[in-house]
Backbone of each chain as ProteinMPNN parsed JSONL, in Angstrom:
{"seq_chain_A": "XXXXXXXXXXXXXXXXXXXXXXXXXXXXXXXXXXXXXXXXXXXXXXXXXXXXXXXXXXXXXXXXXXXXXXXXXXXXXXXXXXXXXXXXXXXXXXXXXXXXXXXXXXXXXXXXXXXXXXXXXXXXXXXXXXXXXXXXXXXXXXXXXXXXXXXXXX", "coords_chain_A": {"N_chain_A": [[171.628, -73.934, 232.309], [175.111, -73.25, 232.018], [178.602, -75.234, 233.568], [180.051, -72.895, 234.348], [178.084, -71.18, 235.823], [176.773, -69.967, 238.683], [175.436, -71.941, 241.39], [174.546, -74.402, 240.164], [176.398, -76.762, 240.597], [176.6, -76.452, 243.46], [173.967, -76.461, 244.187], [172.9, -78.452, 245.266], [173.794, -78.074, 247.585], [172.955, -76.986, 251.275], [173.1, -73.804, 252.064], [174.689, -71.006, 253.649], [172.597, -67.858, 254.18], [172.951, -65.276, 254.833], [175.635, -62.724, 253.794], [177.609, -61.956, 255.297], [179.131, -63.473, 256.745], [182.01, -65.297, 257.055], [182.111, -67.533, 254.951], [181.816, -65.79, 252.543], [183.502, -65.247, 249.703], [184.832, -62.012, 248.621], [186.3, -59.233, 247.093], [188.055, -57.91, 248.619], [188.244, -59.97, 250.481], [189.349, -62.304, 249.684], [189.692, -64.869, 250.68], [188.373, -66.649, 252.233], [188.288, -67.935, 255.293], [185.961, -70.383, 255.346], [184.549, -73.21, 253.69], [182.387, -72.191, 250.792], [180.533, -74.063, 250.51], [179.291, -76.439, 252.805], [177.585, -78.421, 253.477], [177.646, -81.503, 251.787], [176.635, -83.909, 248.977], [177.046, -86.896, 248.306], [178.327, -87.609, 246.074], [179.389, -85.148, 245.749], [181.055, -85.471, 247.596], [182.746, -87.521, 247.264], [184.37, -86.035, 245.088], [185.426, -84.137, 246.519], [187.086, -86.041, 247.991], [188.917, -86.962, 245.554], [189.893, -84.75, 245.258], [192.306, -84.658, 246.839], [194.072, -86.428, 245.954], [196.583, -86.189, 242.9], [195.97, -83.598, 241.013], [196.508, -83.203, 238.332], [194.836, -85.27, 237.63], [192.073, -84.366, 237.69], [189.645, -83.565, 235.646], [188.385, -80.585, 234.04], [185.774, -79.752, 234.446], [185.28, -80.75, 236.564], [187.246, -79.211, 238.329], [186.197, -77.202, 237.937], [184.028, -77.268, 239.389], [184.69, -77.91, 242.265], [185.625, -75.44, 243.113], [183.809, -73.996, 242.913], [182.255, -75.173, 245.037], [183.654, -74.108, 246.989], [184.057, -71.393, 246.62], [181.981, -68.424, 246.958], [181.721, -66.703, 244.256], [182.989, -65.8, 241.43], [186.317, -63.581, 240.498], [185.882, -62.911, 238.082], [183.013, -62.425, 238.086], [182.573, -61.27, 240.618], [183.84, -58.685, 239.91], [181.959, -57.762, 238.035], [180.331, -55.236, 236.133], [177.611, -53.557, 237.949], [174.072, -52.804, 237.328], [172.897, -51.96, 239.783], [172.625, -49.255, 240.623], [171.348, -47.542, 239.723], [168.466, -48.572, 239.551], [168.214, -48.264, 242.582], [168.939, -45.209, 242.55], [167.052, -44.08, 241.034], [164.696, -44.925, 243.072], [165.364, -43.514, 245.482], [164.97, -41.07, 243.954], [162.313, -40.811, 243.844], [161.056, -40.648, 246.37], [161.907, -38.548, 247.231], [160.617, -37.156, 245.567], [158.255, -37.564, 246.353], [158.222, -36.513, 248.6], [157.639, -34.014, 247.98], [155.137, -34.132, 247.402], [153.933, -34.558, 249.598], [154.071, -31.842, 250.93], [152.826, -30.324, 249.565], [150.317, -31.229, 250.145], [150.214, -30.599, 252.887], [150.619, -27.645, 252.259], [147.808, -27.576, 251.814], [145.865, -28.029, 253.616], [146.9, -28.402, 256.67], [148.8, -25.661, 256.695], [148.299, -22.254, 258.408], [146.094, -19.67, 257.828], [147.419, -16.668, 255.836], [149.162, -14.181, 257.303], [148.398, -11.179, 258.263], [150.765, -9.175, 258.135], [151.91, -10.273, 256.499], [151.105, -10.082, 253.898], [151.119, -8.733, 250.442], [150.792, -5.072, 250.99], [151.439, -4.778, 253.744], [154.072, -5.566, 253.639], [155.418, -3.821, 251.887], [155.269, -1.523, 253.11], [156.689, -2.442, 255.635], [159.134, -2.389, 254.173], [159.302, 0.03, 253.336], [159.979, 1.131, 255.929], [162.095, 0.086, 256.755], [163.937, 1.583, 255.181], [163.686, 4.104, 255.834], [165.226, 4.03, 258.63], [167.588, 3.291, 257.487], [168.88, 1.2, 257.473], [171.151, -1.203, 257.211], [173.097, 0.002, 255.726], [175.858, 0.222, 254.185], [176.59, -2.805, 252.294], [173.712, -3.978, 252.325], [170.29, -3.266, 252.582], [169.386, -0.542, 252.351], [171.689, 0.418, 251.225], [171.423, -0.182, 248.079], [169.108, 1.702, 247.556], [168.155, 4.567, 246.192], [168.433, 7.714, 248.072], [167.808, 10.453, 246.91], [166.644, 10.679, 244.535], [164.299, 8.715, 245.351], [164.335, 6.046, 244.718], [165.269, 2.809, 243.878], [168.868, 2.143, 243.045], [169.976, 2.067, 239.994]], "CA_chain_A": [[172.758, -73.232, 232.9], [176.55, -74.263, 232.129], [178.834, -75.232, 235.025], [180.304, -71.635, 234.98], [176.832, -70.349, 236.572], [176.712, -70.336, 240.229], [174.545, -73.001, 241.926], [174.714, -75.161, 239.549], [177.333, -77.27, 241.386], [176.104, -76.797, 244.723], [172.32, -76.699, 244.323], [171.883, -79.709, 246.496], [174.51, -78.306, 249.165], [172.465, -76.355, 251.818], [174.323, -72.503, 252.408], [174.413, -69.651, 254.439], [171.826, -66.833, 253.351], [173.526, -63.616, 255.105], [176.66, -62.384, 253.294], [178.244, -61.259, 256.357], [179.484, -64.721, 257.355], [183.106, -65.946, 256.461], [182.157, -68.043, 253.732], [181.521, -65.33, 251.337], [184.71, -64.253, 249.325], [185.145, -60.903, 248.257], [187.882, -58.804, 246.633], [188.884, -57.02, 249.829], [188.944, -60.479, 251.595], [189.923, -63.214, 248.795], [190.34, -66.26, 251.079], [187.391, -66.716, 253.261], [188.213, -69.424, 256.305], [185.393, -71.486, 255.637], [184.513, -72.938, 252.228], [180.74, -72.059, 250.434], [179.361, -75.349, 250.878], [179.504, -77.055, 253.754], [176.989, -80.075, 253.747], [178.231, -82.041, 250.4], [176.117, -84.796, 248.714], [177.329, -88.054, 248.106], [178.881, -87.242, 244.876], [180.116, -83.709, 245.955], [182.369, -85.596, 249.363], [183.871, -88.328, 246.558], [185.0, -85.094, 244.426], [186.596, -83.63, 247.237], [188.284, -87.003, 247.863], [189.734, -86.932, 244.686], [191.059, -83.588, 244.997], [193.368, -84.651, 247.412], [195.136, -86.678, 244.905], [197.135, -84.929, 242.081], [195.52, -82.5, 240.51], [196.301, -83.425, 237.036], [193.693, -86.075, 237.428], [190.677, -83.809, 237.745], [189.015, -82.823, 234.74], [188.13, -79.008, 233.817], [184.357, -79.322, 234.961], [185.815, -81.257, 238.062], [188.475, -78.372, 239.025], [185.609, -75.623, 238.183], [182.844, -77.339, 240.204], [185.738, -77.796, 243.091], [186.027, -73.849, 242.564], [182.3, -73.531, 243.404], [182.324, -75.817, 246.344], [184.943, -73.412, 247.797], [183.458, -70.024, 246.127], [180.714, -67.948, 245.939], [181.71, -65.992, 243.481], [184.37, -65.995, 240.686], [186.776, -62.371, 240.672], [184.999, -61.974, 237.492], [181.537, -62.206, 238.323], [182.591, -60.019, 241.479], [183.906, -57.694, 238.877], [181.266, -57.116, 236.408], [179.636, -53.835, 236.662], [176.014, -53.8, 238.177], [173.33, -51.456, 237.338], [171.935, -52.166, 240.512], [172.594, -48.17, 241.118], [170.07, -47.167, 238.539], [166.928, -48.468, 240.416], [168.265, -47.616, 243.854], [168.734, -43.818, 242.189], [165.896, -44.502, 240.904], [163.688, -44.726, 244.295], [165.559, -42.327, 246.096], [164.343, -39.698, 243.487], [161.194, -40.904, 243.076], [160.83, -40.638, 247.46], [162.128, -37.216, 247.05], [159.468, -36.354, 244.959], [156.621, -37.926, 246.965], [157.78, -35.353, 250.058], [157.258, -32.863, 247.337], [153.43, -34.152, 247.321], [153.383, -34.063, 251.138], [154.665, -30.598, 251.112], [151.622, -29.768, 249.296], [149.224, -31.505, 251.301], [150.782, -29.43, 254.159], [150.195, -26.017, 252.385], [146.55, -26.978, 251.401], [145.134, -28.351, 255.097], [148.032, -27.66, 257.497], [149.226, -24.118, 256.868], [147.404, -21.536, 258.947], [146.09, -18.567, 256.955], [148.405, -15.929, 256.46], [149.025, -13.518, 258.619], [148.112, -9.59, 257.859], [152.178, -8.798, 258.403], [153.085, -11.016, 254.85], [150.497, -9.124, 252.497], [151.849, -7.326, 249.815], [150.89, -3.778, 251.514], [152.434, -4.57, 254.807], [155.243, -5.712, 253.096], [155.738, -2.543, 250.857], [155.792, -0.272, 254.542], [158.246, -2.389, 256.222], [160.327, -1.805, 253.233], [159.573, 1.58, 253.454], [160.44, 1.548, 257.659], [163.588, -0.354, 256.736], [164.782, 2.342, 254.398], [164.02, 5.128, 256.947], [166.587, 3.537, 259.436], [168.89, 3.642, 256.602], [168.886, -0.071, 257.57], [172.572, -2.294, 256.671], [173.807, 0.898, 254.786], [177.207, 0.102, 253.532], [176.633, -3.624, 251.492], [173.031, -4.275, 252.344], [169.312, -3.292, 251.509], [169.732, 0.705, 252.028], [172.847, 0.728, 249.952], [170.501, -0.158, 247.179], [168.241, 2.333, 247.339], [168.589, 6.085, 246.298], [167.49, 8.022, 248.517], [167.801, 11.219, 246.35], [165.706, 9.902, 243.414], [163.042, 7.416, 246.045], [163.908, 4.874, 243.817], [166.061, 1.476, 243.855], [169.568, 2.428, 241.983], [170.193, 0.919, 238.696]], "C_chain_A": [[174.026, -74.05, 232.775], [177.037, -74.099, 233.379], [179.352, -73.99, 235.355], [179.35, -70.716, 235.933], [177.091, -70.591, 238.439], [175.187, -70.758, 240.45], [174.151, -74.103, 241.464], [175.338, -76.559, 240.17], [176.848, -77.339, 242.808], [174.767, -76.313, 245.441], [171.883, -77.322, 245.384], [172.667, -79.152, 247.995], [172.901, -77.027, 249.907], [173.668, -75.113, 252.008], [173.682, -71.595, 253.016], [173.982, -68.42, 253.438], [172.689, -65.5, 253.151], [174.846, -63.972, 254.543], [177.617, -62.15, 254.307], [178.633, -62.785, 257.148], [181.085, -64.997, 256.753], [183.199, -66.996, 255.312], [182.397, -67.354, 252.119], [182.675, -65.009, 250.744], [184.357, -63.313, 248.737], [186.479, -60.016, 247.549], [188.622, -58.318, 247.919], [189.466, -58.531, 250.961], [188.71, -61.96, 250.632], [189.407, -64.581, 249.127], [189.381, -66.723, 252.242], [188.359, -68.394, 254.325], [187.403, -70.546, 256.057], [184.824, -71.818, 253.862], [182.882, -72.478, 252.129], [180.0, -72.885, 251.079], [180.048, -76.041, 251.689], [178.755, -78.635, 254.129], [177.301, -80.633, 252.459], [177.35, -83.191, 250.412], [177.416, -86.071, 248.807], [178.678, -88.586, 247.083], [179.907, -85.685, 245.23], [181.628, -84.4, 247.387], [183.481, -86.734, 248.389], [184.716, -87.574, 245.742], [186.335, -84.739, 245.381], [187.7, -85.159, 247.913], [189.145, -87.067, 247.168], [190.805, -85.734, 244.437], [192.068, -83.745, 245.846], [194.529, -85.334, 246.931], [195.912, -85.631, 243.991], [196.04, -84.52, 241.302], [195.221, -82.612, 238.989], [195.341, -84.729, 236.246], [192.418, -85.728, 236.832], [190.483, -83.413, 235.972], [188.353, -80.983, 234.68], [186.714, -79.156, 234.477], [184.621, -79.948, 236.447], [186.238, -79.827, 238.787], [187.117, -77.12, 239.318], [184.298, -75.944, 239.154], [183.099, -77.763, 241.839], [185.925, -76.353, 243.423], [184.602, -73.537, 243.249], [181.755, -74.074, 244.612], [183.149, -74.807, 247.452], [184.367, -72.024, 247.662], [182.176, -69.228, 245.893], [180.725, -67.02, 244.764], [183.012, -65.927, 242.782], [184.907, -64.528, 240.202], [185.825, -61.969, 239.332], [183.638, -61.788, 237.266], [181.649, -61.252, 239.617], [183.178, -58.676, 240.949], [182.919, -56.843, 237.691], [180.152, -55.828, 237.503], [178.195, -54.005, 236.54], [175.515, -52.996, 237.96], [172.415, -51.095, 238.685], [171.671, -50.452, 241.036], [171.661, -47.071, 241.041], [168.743, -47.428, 239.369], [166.963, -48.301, 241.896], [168.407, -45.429, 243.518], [167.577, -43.029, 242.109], [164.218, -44.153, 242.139], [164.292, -44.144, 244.761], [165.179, -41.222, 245.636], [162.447, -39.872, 243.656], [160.26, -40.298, 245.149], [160.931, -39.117, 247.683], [160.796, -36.591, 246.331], [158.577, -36.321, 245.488], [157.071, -36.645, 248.031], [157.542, -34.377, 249.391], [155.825, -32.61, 246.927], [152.851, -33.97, 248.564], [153.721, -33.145, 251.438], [153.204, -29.97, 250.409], [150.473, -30.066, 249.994], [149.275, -30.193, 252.273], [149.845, -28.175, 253.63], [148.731, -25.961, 252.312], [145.559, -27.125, 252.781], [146.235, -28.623, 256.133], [148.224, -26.356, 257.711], [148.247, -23.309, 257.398], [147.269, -20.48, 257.651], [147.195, -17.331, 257.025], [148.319, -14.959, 256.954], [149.29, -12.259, 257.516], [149.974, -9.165, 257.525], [152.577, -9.101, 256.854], [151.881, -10.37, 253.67], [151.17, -7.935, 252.171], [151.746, -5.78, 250.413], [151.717, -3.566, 252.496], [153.647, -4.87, 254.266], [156.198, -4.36, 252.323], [156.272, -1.778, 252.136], [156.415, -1.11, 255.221], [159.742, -1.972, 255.524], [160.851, -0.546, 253.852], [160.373, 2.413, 255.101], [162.037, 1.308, 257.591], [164.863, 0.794, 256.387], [164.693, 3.349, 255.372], [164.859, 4.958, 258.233], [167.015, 3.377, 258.716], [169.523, 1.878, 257.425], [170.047, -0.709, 256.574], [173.014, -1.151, 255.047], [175.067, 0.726, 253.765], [176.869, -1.464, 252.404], [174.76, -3.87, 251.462], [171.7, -2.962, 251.603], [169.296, -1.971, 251.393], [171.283, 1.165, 251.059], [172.567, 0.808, 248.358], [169.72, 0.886, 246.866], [168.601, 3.928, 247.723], [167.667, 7.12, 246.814], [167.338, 9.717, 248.134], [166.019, 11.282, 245.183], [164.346, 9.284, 244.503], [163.416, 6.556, 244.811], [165.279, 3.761, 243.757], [167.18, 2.181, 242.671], [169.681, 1.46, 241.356], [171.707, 0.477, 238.479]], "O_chain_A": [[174.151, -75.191, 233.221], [176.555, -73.354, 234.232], [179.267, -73.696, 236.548], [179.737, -69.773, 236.622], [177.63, -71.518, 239.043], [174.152, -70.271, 239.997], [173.455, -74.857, 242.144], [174.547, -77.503, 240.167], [176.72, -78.47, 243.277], [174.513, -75.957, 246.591], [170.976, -77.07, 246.178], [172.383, -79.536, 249.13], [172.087, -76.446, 249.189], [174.871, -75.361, 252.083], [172.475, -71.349, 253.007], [174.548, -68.033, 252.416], [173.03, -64.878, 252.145], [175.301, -65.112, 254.638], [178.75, -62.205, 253.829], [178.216, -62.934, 258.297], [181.071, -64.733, 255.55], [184.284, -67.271, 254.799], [182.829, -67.841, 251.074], [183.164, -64.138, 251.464], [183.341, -63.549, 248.085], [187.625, -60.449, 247.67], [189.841, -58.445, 248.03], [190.389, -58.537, 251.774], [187.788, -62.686, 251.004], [188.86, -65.338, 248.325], [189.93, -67.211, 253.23], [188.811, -69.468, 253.927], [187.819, -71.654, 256.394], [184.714, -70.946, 253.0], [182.183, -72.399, 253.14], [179.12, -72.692, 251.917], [181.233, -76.316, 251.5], [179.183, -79.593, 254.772], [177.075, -79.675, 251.72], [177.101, -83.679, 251.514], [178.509, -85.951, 249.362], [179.552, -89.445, 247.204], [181.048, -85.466, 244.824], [182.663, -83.887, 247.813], [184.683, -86.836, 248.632], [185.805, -88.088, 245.486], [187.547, -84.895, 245.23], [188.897, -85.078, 248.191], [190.271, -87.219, 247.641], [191.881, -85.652, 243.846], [192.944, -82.895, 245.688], [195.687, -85.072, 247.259], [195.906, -84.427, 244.247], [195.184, -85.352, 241.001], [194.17, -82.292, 238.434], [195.164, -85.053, 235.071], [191.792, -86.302, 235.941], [191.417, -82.981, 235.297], [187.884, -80.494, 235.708], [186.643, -78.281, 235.34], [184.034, -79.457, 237.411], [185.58, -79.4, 239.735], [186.961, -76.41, 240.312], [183.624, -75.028, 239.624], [182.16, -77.94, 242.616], [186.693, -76.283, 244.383], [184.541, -72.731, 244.178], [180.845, -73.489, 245.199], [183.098, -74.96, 248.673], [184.183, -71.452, 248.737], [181.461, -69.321, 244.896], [179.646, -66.599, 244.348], [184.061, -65.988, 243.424], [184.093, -63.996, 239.448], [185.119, -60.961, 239.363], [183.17, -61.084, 236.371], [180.766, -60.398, 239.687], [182.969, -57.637, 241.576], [183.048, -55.884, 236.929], [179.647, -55.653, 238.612], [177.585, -54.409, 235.551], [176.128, -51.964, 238.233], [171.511, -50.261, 238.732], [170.693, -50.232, 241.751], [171.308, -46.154, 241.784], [168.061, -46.491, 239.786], [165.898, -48.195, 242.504], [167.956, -44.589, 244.297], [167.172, -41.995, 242.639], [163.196, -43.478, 242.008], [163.497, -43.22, 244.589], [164.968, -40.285, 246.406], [161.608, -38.978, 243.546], [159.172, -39.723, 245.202], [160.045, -38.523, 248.298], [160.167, -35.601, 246.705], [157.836, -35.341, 245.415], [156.204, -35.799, 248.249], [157.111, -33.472, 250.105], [155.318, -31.613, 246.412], [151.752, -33.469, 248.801], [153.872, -33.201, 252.658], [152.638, -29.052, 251.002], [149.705, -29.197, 250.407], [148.588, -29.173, 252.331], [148.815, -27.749, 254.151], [148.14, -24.912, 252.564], [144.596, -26.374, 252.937], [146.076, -29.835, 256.277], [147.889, -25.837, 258.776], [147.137, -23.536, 256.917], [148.062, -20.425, 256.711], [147.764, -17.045, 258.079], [147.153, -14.634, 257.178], [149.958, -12.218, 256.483], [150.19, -8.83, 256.36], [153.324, -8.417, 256.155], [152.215, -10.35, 252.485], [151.574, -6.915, 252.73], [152.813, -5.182, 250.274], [152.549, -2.66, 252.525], [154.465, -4.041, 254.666], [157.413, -4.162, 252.328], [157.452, -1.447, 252.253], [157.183, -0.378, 255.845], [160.817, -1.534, 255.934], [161.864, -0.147, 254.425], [160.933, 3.482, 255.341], [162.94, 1.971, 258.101], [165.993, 0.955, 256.847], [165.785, 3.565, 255.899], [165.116, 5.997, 258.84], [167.533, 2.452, 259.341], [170.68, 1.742, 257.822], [169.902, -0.726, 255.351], [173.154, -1.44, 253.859], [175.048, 1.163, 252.614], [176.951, -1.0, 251.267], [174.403, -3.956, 250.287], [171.863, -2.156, 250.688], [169.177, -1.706, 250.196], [171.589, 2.174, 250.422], [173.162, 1.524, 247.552], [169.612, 1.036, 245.649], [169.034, 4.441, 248.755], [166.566, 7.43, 246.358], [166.764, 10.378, 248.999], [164.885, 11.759, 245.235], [163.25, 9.66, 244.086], [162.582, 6.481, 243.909], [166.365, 4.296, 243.532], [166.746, 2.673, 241.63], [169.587, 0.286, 241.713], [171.995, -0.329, 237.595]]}, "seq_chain_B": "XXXXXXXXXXXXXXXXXXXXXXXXXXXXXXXXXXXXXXXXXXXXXXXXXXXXXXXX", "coords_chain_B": {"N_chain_B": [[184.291, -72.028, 227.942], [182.522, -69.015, 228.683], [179.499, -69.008, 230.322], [176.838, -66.615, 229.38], [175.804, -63.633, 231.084], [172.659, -64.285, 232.782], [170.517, -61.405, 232.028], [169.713, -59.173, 234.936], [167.236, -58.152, 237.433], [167.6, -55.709, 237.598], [169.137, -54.911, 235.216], [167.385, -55.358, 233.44], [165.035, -53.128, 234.124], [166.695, -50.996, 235.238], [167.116, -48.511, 234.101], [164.445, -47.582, 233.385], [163.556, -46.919, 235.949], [165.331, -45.99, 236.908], [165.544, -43.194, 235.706], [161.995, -42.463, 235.373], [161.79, -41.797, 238.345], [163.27, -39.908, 238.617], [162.334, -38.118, 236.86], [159.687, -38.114, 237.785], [160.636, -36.921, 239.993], [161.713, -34.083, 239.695], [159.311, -32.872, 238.216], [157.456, -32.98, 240.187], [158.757, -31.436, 242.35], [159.05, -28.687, 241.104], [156.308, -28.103, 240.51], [155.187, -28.14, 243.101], [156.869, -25.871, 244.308], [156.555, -23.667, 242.668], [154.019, -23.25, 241.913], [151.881, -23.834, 244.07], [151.378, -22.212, 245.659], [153.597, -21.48, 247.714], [155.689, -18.82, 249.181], [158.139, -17.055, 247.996], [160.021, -15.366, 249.782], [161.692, -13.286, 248.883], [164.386, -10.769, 247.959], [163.245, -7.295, 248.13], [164.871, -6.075, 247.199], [165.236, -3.557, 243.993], [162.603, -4.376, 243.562], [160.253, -4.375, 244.851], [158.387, -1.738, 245.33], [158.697, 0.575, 248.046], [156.238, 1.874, 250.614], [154.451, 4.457, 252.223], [154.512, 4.212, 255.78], [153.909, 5.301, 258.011], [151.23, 6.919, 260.374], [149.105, 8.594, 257.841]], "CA_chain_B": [[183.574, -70.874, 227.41], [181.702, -68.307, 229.805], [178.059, -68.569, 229.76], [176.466, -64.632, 229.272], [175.045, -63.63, 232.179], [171.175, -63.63, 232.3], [170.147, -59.456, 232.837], [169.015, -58.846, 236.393], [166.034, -56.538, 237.606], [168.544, -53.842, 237.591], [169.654, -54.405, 233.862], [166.196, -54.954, 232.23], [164.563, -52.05, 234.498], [167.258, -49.829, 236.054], [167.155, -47.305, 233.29], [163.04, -47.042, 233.299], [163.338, -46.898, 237.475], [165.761, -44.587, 237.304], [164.717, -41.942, 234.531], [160.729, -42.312, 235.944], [162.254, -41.793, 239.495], [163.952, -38.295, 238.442], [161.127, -37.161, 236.034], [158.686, -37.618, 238.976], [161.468, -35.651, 241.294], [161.928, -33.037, 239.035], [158.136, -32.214, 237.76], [156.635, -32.683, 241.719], [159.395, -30.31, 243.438], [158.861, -27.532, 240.341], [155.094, -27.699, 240.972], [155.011, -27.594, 244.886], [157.838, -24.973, 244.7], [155.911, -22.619, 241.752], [152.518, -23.948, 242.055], [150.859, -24.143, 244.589], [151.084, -20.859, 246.832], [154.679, -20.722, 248.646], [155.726, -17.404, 249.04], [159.836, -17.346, 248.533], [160.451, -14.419, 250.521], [162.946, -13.41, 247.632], [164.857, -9.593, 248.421], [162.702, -6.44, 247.17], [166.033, -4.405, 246.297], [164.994, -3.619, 242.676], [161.464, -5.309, 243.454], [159.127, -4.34, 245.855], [158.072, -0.244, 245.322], [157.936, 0.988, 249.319], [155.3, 2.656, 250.425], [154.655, 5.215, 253.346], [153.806, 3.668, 256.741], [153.174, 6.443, 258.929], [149.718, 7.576, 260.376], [148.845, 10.359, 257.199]], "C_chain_B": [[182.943, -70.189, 228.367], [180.544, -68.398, 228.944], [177.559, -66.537, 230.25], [175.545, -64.673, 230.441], [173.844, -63.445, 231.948], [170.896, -62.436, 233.127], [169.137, -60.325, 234.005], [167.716, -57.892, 236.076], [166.468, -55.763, 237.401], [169.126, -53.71, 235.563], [168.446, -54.124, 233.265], [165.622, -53.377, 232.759], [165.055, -51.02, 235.167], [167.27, -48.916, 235.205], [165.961, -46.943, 233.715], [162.839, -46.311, 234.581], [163.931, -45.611, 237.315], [165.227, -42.325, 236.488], [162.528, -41.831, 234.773], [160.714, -41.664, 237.232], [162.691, -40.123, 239.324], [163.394, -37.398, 237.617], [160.361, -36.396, 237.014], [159.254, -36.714, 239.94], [161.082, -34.33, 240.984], [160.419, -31.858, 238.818], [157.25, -31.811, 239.085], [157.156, -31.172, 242.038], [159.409, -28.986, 242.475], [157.186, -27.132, 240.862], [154.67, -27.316, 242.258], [155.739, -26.564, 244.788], [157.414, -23.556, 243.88], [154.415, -22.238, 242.074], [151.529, -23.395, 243.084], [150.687, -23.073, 246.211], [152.244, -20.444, 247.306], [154.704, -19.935, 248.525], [157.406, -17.64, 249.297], [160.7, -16.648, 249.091], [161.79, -13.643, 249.722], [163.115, -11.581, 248.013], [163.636, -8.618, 247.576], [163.325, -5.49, 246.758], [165.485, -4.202, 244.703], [163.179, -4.194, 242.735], [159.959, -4.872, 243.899], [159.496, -2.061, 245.441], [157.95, -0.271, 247.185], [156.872, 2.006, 249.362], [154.78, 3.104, 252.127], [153.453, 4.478, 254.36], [153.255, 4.812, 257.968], [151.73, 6.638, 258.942], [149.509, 8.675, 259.092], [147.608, 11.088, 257.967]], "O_chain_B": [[182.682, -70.999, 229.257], [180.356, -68.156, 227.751], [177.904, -65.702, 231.086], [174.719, -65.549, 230.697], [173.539, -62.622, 231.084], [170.954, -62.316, 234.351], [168.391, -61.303, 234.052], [167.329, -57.244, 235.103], [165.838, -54.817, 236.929], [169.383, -52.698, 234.911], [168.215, -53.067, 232.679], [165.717, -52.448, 231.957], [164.329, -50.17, 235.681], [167.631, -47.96, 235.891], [165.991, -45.976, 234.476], [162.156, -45.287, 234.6], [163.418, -44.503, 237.473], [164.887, -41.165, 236.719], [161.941, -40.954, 234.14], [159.742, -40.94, 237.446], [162.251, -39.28, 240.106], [163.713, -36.213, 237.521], [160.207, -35.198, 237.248], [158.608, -35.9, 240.599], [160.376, -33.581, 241.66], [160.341, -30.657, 239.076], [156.561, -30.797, 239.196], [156.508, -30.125, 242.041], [159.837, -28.014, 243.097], [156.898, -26.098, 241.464], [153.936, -26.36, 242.508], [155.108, -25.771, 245.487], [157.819, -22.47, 244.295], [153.893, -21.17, 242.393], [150.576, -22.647, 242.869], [150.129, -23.214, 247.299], [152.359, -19.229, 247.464], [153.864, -19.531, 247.721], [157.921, -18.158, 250.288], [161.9, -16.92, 249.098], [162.87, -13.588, 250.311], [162.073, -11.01, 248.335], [163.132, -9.058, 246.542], [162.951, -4.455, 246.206], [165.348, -5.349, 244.276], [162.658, -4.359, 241.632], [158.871, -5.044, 243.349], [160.548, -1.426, 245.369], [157.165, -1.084, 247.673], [156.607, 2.806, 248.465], [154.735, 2.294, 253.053], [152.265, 4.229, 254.151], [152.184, 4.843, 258.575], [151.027, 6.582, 257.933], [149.818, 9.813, 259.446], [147.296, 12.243, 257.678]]}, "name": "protein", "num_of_chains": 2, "seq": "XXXXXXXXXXXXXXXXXXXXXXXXXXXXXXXXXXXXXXXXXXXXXXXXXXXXXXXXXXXXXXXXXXXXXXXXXXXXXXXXXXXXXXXXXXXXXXXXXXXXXXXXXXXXXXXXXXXXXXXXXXXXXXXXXXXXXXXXXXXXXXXXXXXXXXXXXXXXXXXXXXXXXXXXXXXXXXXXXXXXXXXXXXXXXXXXXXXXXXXXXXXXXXXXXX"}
């Protein structure tokens, strides 16, 4: 891993797990109060000595491992686009589907038998009761049906 | 120089997760919903012939 990687640099520090702490920077909040690493080796507390001198001292793997002492994350590693959306999509369909296996369970040892009322015959003569009350005449299911002809208009 | 990031779980397998994930959606909720008895209570304007309920 080059020093651009994160942890690299502050492997040996000990850090806070949860994200939800003030260390973490973010785009919405740049500038955290407290830096990443907080316990510093030996080598990591003489760095930050030196950074209090000028600046044009440090070396490039100095400044960027100074950068990682301070950062967990660099704008463009909090920039790059994750697929992490894909396998959370992913199991939300796939959970969706399983209630579509416990929906069958249900109908095969759950559901009561059905009831005399929902067989096709009874079904046919409520029709037929519906249409003799001239039942939701104007847009509904007797508006449909001619009652000249007996037969559903076309 | 930037080193290339090494792919995550989500790069090598978020396609397979996701496209296995929405197969299995897709093929379950057709079969429970065709399959396997519901009844979809669907209008009988045009559908259902009535047929005389009265005592004959």
């Amino acid at each position: 891993q080059g020093t651009h990687s994160p942890g690299s640099a502050a492997s040996s520090s000990q850090r806070r797990m949860t994200p939800y702490v003030d260390c973490y920077a973010q785009r919405s909040y740049p500038m955290p109060d407290e830096p990443y690493c907080t316990e510093l080796s030996e080598e990591q507390r003489a760095l930050k000595e030196k950074e209090k001198g000028s600046w044009a001292q440090l070396s490039q793997a100095e400044k960027v491992a100074l950068y990682r002492l301070q950062f967990h994350e660099t704008f463009a590693e909090m920039n790059h686009r994750s697929n992490e959306w894909k396998t959370v999509m992913g199991c939300v369909f796939f959970f969706i589907g399983f209630t579509a296996l416990v929906i069958w369970w249900q109908r095969v040892y759950v559901f009561p038998k059905k009831v005399v009322t929902l067989t096709e015959e009874r079904k046919a003569q409520q029709l037929q009761r519906l249409l003799d009350m001239k039942s939701n005449p104007i847009q509904g299911l007797s508006a449909h049906w001619d009652y000249e002809k007996k037969e559903w208009k076309k | 120089s930037h080193q290339k990031k090494t792919p995550t779980f989500h790069d090598k397998y978020g396609n397979a997760v996701l496209a296995g994930g929405s197969i299995f959606c897709i093929s379950a909720w057709t079969y429970t919903a065709t399959q396997i008895g519901i009844e979809w209570n669907l209008s009988p304007v045009g559908r259902v012939t009535p047929k005389e309920w009265r005592d004959q």
